[in-house]
C-alpha positions in Angstrom: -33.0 36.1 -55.7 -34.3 35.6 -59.1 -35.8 32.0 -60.8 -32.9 29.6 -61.6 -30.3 31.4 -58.9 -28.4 29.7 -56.8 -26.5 30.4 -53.9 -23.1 28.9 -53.3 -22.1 28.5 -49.2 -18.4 28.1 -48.7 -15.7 28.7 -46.4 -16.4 31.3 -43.8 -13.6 33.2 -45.4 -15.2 33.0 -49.2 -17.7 35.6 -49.8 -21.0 34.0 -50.7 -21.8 34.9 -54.5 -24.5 34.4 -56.9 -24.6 33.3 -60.5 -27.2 32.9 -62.9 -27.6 29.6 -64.8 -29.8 31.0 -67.0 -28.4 31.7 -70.8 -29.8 33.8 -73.4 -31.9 32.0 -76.0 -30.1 30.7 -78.9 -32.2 33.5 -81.0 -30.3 36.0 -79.5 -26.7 35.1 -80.7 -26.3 37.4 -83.6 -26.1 35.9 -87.1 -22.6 36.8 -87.9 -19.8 37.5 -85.3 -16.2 38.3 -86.3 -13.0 38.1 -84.3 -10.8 40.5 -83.5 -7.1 40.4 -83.5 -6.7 40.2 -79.4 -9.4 37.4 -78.9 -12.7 39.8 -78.6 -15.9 39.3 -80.9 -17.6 41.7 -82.9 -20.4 42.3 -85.4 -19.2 42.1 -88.9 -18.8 44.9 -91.3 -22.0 45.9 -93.3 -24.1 44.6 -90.2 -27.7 46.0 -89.9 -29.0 47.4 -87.0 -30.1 43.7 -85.7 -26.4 42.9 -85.2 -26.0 45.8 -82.2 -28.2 43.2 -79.8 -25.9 40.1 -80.4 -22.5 42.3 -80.0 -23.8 43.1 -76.9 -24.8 39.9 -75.7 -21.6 38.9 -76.8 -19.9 41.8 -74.8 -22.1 40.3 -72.1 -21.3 36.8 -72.1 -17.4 38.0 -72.2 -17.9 39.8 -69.0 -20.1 36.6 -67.1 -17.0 34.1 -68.7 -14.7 36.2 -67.4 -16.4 36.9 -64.2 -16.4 33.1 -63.5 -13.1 32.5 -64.6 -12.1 35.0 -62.0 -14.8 33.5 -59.2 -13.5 30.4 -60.2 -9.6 30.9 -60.2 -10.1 33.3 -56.3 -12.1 29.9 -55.0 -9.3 27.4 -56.4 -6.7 30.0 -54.6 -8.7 29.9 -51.7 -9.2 26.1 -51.8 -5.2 25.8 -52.2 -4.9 28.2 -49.3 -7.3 25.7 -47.1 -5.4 22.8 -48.2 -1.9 24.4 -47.1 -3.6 25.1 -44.1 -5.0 21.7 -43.6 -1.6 20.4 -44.1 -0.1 22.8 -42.1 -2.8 21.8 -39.4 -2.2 18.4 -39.6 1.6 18.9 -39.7 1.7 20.5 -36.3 -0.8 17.5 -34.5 1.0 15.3 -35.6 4.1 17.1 -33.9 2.2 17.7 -31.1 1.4 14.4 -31.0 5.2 13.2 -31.4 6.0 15.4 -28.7 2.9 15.5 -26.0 1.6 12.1 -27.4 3.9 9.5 -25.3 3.9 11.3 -22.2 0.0 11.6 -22.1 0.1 7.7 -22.5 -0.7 5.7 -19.1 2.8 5.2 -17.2 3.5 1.9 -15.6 3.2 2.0 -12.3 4.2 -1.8 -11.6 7.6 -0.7 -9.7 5.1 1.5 -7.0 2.5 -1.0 -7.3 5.8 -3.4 -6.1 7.1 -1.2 -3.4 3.5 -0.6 -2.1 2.9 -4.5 -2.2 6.2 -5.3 -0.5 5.3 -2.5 2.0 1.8 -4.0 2.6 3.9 -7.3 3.1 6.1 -5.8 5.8 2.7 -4.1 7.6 1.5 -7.7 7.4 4.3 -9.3 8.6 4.5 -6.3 11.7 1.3 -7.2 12.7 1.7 -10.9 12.5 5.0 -10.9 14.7 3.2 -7.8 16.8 0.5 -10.4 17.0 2.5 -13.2 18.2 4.3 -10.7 20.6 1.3 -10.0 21.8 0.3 -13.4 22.1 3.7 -14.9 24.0 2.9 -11.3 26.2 -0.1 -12.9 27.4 1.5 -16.1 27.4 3.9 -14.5 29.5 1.6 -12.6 32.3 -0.4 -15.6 32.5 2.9 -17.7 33.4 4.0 -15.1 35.7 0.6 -14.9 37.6 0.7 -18.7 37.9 3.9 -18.1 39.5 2.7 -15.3 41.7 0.4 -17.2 42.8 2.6 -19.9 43.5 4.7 -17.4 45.3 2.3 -16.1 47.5 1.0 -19.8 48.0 5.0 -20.6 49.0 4.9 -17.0 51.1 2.0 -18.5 53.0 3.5 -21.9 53.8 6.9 -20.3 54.9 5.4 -18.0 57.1 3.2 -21.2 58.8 6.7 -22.7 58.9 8.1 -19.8 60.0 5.5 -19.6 62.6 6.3 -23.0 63.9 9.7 -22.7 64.1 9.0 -19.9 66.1 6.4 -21.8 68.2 9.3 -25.1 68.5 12.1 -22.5 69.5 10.5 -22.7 73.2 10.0 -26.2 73.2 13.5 -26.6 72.1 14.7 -24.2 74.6 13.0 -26.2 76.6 14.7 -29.8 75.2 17.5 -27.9 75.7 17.2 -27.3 79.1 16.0 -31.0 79.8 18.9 -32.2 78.0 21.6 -30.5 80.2 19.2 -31.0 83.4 19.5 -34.8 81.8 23.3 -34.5 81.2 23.6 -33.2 84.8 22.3 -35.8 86.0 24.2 -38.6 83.7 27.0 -37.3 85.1 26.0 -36.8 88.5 25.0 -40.5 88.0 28.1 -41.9 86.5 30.2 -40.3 89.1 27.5 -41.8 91.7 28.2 -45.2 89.7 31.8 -44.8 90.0 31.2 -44.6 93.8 28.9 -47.5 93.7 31.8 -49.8 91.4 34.2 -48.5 94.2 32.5 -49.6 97.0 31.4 -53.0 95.3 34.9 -53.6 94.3 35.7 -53.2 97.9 33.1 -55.0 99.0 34.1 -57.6 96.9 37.8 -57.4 98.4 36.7 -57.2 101.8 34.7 -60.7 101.2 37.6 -62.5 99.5 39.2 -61.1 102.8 36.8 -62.5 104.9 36.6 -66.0 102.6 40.2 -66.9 104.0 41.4 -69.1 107.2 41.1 -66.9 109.6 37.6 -67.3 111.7 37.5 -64.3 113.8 34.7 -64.1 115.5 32.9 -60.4 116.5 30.3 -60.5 118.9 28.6 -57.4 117.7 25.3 -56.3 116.7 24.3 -57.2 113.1 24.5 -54.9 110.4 22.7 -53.9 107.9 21.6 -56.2 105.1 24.1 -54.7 102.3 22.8 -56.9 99.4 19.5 -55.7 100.0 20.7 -52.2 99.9 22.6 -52.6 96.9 19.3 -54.4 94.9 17.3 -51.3 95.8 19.9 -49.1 94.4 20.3 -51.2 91.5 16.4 -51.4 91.1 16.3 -47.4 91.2 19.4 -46.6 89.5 17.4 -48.7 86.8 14.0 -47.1 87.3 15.9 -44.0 86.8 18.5 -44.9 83.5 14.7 -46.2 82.4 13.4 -42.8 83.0 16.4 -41.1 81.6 16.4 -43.1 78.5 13.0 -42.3 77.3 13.3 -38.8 77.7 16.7 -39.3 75.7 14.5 -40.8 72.8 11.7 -38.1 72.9 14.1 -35.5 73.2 15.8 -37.3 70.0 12.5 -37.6 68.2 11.9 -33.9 68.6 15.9 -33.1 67.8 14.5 -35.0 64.5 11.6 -33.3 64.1 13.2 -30.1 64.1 16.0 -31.1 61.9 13.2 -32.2 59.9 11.7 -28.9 60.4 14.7 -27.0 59.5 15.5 -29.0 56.2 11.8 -28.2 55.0 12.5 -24.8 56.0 15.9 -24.8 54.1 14.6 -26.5 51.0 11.5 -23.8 51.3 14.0 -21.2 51.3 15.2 -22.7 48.3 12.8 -22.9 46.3 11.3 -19.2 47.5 15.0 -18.7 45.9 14.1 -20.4 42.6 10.7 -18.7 42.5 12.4 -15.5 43.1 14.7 -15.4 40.7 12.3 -17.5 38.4 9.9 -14.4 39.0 12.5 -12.0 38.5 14.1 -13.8 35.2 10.4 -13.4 33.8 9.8 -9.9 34.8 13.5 -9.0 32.8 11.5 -10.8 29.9 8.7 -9.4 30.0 10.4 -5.8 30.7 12.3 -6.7 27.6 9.5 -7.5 25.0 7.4 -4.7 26.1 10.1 -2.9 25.0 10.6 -5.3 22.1 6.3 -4.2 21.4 7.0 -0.5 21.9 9.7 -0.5 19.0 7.4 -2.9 16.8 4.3 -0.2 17.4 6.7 2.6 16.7 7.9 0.7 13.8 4.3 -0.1 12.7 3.3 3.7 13.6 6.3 5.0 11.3 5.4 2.7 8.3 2.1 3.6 8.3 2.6 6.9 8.5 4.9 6.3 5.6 2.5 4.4 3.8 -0.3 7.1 4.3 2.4 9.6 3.1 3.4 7.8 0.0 -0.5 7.1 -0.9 -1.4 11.0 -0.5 1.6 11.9 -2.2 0.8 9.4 -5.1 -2.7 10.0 -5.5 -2.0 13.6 -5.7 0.5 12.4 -8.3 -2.1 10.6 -10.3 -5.0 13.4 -9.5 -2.4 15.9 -11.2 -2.1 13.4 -14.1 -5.8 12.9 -14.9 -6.1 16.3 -14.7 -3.2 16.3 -17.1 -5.1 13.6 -19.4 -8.4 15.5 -19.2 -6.6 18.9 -20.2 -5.2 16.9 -23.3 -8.5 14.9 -23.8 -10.1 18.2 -24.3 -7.5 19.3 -26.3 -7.9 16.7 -28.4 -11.8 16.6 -28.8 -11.4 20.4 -29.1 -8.7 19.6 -32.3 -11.2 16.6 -33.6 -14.0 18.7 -33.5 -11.9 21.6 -35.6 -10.9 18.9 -37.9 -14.4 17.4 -38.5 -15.5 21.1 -38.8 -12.7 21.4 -41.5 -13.3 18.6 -43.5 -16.8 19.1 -43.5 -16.3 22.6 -44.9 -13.5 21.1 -47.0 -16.5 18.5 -48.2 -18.8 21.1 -48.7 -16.1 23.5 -50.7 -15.3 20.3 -52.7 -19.0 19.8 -53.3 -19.1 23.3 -54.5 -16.0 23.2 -56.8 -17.2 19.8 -58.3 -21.0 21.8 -59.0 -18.5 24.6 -60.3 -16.7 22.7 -62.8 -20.1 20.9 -63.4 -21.8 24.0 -64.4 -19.0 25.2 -66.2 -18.3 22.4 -68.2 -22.4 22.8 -69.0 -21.4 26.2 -69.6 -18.8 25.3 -72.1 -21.2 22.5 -73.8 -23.7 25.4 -74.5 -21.6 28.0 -75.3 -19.8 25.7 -77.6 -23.0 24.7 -79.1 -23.8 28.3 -79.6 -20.7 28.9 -81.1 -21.7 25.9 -83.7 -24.7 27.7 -84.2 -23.0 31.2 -84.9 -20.0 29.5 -86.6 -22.6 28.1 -89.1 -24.4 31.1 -89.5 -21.3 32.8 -90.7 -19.2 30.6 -92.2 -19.9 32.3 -95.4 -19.0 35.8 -94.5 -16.1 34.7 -92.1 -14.1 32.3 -93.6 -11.3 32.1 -91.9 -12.4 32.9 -88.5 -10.6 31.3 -85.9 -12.2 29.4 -82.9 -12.7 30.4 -79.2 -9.7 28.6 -76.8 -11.0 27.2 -73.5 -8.3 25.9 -71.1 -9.6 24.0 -68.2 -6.9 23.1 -65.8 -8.4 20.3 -63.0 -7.7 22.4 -59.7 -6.6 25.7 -61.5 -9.7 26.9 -63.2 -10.3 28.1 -66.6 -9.0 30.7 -68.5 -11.0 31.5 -71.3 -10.6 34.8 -74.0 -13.6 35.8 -75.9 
């Protein structure tokens, strides 16, 4: 690359060119140019041989105009093209954006966050009533082994009355047989007593008899003392009823012991009744919330199983979307990068068009001071010579004819 070149770096789809900066001496122009009908310059007629050098230059300078106007008008073209495509670019993220945009946006998950924290209330709840289940269950067996052991305490004592009844059923066979020996005996006494009232009232008749007039006079031997007789009956008849009656009262006192005996046994029995159906009433309860425990563990078992279920299936759920969000996050750096990358080349092909339209328009200041100096130098011989047209459009280029 020679002194004063420069190279220009664009878009990867512009070819790099190179242009010289560097412009002939003013010497060089030729002293007297003339235009021709279609725009081109030319060496007057009656030029020397000088002239030929500055017709060329001028041919030359034609051919570099022409050659940027060309450069110029491909790298606005090219530039328009980029722009269109920018747009275009632009166009379709922000569609993409419209349409994928919302949906990659964080979803509210309040209603599941809602369900889970009611469900997390019911689990708490479960336990808290499985807890207090669990609790009155203890509660329970601890009542019930009170009770057994109540039970077996009440066993004990009914089989110690038990055996004593058992052990008083001799004695009262026995009472029993006193008591009919005794009965025997009142009788056979009382009839004996009607005997003895029989013969007193005789006796009794025979002396009222024997109280009257009539003096009869026995001579017999004397009899026996009948009023002693009758006082040692009436002292062992006496002994005897004595005899009879305290048997009477402690055969009595053991009839009351055993009735005594029998009502301890009979409100025993009772209460052995109570406790048994007390016993049995708890073990229908405690039958009845084990079962009641069984279907709160199942229950417990099934909504934890739910609750695993509905965790797994949501954290798949949200694994899926941040896989989603990552996909589009790379997306998205991918498109920023692309669009940094384009508007740093757009920057740079901007940079370059404004150098462009800077060297041109230095281009244009020395060519038209040029042309002042050639326009002077044949003003005399060309009169009437008309002036070079240069059309710069801002974004278009510039068109020039030489």
């Amino acid at each position: 690359m020679h002194a004063g070149e420069r190279e220009v770096k664009s878009h990867p789809w512009c070819t790099p060119v190179q242009y010289s900066s560097v412009l002939p001496p003013s010497s060089a122009f030729p002293s007297q140019m003339t235009w021709s009908s279609v725009g081109s310059r030319s060496a007057p007629a009656g030029a020397g041989a000088g002239c030929g050098d500055g017709i060329l230059f001028a041919n030359n300078e034609k051919a570099t105009m022409q050659n940027l106007n060309d450069r110029l008008a491909s790298y606005l073209d090219k530039v328009r093209l980029l722009e269109g495509d920018n747009a275009e670019l632009e166009c379709k993220i922000r569609e993409w954006y419209a349409k994928v945009g919302p949906s990659c946006e964080p979803r509210d998950y309040s209603c599941y966050h809602k369900e889970i924290e009611d469900l997390q209330n019911q689990i708490l709840c479960a336990a808290m009533e499985t807890n207090k289940i669990l609790l009155n269950i203890d509660n329970n067996r601890m009542t019930a082994d009170d009770f057994r052991v109540k039970y077996e305490a009440e066993c004990g004592l009914r089989q110690n009355v038990d055996t004593d009844i058992c052990n008083l059923r001799p004695v009262l066979d026995q009472l029993a047989s006193c008591k009919t020996d005794l009965q025997l005996q009142c009788e056979a006494l009382t009839e004996e007593m009607c005997c003895l009232k029989t013969n007193h009232e005789e006796v009794s008749c025979l002396r009222k008899q024997a109280t009257g007039d009539v003096n009869v006079e026995v001579n017999a031997c004397p009899g026996p003392d009948l009023r002693k007789i009758l006082e040692d009956l009436r002292c062992q008849y006496e002994t005897l009823m004595e005899r009879n009656r305290k048997e009477t009262e402690q055969w009595y006192g053991l009839t009351l012991q055993v009735e005594e005996v029998n009502l301890e046994v009979v409100t025993s029995s009772q209460e052995i009744e109570s406790s048994n159906k007390q016993v049995t009433e708890l073990r229908r309860q405690l039958q009845a919330l084990e079962i009641n425990v069984q279907a709160q563990l199942t229950m417990k078992e099934n909504l934890e199983s739910s609750l695993a279920e509905t965790e797994c299936r949501y954290n798949k759920y949200l694994a899926e979307l941040q896989n989603q969000i990552s996909c589009v996050e790379q997306r998205l750096a991918e498109i920023r990068a692309e669009m940094e990358c384009q508007n740093q080349e757009y920057k740079t092909l901007l940079d370059v068009k404004c150098r462009l339209e800077q060297e041109i328009q230095t281009y244009h200041c020395l060519l038209e001071g040029g042309q002042h100096d050639i326009m002077y130098a044949d003003q005399e011989s060309l009169p009437a010579c008309p002036e070079p047209v240069c059309k710069d459009v801002q974004g278009e280029g510039c068109a020039r004819s030489l």
